[in-house]
C-alpha positions as CSV (number, residue, x, y, z in Angstrom):
1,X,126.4,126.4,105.2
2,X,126.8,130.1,104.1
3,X,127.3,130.9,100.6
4,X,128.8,134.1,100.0
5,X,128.9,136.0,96.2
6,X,131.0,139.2,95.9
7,X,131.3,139.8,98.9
8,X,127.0,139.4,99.6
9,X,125.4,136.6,101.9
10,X,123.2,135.0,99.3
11,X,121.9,132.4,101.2
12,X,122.6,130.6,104.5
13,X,121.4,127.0,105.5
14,X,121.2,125.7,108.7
15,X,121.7,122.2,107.6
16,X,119.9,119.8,110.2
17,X,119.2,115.8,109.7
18,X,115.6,116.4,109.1
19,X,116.4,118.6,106.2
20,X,118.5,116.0,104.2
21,X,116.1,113.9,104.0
22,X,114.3,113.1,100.4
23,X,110.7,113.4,100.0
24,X,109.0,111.0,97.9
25,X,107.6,112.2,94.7
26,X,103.9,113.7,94.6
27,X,102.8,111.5,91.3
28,X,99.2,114.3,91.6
29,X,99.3,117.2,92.3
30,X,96.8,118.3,95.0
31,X,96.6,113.7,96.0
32,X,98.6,111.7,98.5
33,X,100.4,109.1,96.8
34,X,98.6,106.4,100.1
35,X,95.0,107.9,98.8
36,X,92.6,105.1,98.2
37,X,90.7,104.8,94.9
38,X,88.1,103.2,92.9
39,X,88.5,102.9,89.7
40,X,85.9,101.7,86.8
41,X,87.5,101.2,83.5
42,X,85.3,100.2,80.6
43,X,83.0,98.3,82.9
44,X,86.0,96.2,85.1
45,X,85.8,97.9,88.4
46,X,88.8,97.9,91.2
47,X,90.5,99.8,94.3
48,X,94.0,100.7,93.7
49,X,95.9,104.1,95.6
50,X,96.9,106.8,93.3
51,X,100.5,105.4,92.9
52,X,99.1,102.2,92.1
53,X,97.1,103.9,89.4
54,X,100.6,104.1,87.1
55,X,101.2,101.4,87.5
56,X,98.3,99.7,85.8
57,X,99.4,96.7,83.2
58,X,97.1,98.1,80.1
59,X,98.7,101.7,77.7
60,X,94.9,102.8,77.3
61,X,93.3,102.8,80.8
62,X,96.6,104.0,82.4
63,X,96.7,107.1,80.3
64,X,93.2,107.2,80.6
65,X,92.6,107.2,84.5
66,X,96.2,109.4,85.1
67,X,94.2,112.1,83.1
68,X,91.5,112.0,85.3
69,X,93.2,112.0,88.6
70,X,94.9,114.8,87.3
71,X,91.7,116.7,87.0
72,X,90.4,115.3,90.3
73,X,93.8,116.8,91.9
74,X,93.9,120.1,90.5
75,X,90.1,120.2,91.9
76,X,91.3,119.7,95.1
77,X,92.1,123.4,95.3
78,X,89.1,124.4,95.2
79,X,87.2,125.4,98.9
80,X,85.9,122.4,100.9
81,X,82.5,122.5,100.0
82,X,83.2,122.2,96.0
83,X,85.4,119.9,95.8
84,X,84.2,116.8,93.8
85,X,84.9,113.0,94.8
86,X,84.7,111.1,91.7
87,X,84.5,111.9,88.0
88,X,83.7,109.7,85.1
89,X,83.6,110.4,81.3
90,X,85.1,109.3,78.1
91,X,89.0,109.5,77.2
92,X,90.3,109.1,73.9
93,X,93.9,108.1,73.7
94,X,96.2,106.9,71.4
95,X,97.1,103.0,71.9
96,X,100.1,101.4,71.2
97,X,99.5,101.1,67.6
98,X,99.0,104.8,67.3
99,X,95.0,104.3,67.0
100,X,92.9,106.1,68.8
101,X,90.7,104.2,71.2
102,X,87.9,105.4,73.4
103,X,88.2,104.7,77.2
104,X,84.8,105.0,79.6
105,X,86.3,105.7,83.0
106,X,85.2,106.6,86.4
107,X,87.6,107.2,89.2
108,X,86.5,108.3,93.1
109,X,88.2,109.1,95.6
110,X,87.8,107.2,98.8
C-alpha cells in the first residue's frame, strides 16, 4: 500500500501476513507479560507473572505492587550488571474509601 500526498510518496507498506498481526499489550515496560514473580504483601507471600499482578482481588496491594514493578521495569534499562531483582519498601495508597493506607511490599523477579 502506497500513500501518496500532493503528488509526494509519504509512505509505502509492503503489507505481509506477519505484519497484521496484533501484538499483545506490554502491561511494564522493560517486563514480559509470562515473567514469573514473587510477591510479599504485608506479610502474605505468593508467585504470580506480571499480568497476573493486575489482576490481584484487593485495591491496595494491586496499586501497591503495579508501582513497584513499574520501578523494577524501568530498571531494566539499566546495563546487565546493575540491574536489581527484587525491591521491597512501603507504599502509601489511597483505598477505596479515599483513606490512605500503608502497604509493605516486596516483589522479585524470578
Amino acid at each position: 500500500m502506497t500513500i501518496i500526498r500532493f503528488g509526494y510518496i509519504i509512505r509505502s507498506i509492503e503489507t505481509d501476513k506477519e505484519d497484521l498481526k496484533m501484538r499483545t499489550k506490554r502491561y511494564i515496560s522493560g517486563l514480559d507479560n509470562s515473567r514469573k514473580i514473587r510477591v510479599i504483601c504485608n506479610g502474605v507471600g505468593f508467585y504470580t507473572t506480571v499480568k497476573g499482578a493486575f489482576d490481584m482481588a484487593f485495591h491496595d496491594q494491586r496499586v501497591a505492587v503495579t508501582s513497584v514493578l513499574t520501578s523494577l521495569g524501568n530498571d531494566q534499562y539499566l546495563p546487565e550488571g546493575k540491574r536489581p531483582t527484587g525491591l521491597g519498601t512501603h507504599v502509601k495508597v489511597f483505598n477505596h474509601e479515599g483513606k490512605q493506607v500503608s502497604v509493605e511490599v516486596q516483589v522479585d523477579l524470578m
